[in-house]
C-alpha positions as CSV (number, residue, x, y, z in Angstrom):
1,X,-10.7,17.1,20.9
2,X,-10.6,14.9,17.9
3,X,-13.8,14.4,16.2
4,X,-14.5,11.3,14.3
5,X,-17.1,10.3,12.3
6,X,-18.2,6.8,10.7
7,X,-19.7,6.2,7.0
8,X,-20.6,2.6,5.5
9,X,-20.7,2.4,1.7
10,X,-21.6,-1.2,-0.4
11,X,-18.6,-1.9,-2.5
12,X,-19.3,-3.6,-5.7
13,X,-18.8,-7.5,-6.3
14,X,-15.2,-7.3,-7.2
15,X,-13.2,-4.5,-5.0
16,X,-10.1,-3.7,-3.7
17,X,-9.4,-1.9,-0.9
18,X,-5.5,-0.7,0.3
19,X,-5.6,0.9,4.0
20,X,-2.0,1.8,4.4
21,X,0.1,4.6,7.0
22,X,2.4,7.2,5.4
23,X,5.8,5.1,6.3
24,X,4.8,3.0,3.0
25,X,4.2,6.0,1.0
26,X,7.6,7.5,2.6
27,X,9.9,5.0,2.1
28,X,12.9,5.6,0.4
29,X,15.5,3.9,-1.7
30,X,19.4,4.5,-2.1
31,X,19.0,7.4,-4.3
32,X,16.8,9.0,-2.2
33,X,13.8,8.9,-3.9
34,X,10.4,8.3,-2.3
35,X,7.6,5.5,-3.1
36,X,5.5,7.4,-3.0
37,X,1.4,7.5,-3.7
38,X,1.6,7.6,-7.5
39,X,4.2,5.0,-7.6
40,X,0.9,2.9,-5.3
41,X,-1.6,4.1,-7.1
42,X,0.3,2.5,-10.8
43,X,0.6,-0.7,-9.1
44,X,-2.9,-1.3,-7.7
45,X,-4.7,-1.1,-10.8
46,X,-2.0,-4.0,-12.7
47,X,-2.6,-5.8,-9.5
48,X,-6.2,-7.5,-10.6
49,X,-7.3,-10.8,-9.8
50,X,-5.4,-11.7,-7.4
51,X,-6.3,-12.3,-3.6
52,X,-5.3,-10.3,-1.0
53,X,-3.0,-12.3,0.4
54,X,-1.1,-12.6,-3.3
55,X,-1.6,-8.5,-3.5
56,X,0.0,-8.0,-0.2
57,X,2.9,-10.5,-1.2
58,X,3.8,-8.6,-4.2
59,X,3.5,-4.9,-2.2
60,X,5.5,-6.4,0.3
61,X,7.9,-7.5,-2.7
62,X,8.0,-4.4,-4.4
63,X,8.8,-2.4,-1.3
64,X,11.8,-4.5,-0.4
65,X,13.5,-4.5,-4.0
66,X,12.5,-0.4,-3.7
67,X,14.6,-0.3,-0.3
68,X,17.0,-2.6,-1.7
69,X,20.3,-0.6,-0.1
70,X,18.6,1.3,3.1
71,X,16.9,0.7,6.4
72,X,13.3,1.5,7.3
73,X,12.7,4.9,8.4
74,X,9.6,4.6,9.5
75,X,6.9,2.0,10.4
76,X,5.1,0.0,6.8
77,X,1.9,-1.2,7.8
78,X,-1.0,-1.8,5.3
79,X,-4.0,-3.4,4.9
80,X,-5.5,-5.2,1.8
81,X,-9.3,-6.2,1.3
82,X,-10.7,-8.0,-1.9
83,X,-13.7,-9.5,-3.1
């Protein structure tokens, strides 16, 4: 019984976009502590100029040096659109 519903919006000439599920978000590192959305939303705004493939890189960087000492609990999956 869902109900979803679509939009379309024009994003400027130089956007970023970062689609990502709650395991990202959720991850943990040894102390315990979470990434976390505000830990995200610091990084993306540093993270200018660079392509998405660089951007997802460097998340995919920072998220293993987070989880240095502990497994994944959950799944990690984002998506990152530029232009």
């Amino acid at each position: 019984d869902t109900v979803f519903a679509s939009e379309t919006i024009d994003l400027p000439e130089k956007f970023r976009v970062l689609l990502y599920t709650d395991g990202l978000t959720e991850a943990m590192n040894a102390a315990g502590e979470r990434f976390g959305q505000e830990r995200l939303a610091e990084w993306l705004p540093v993270a200018r100029g660079r392509s998405a493939g660089e951007l997802q890189d460097e998340l995919a960087n920072k998220l293993t040096q987070f989880q240095a000492k502990t497994g994944l609990n959950d799944d990690q999956t984002f998506l990152i659109m530029t232009g």
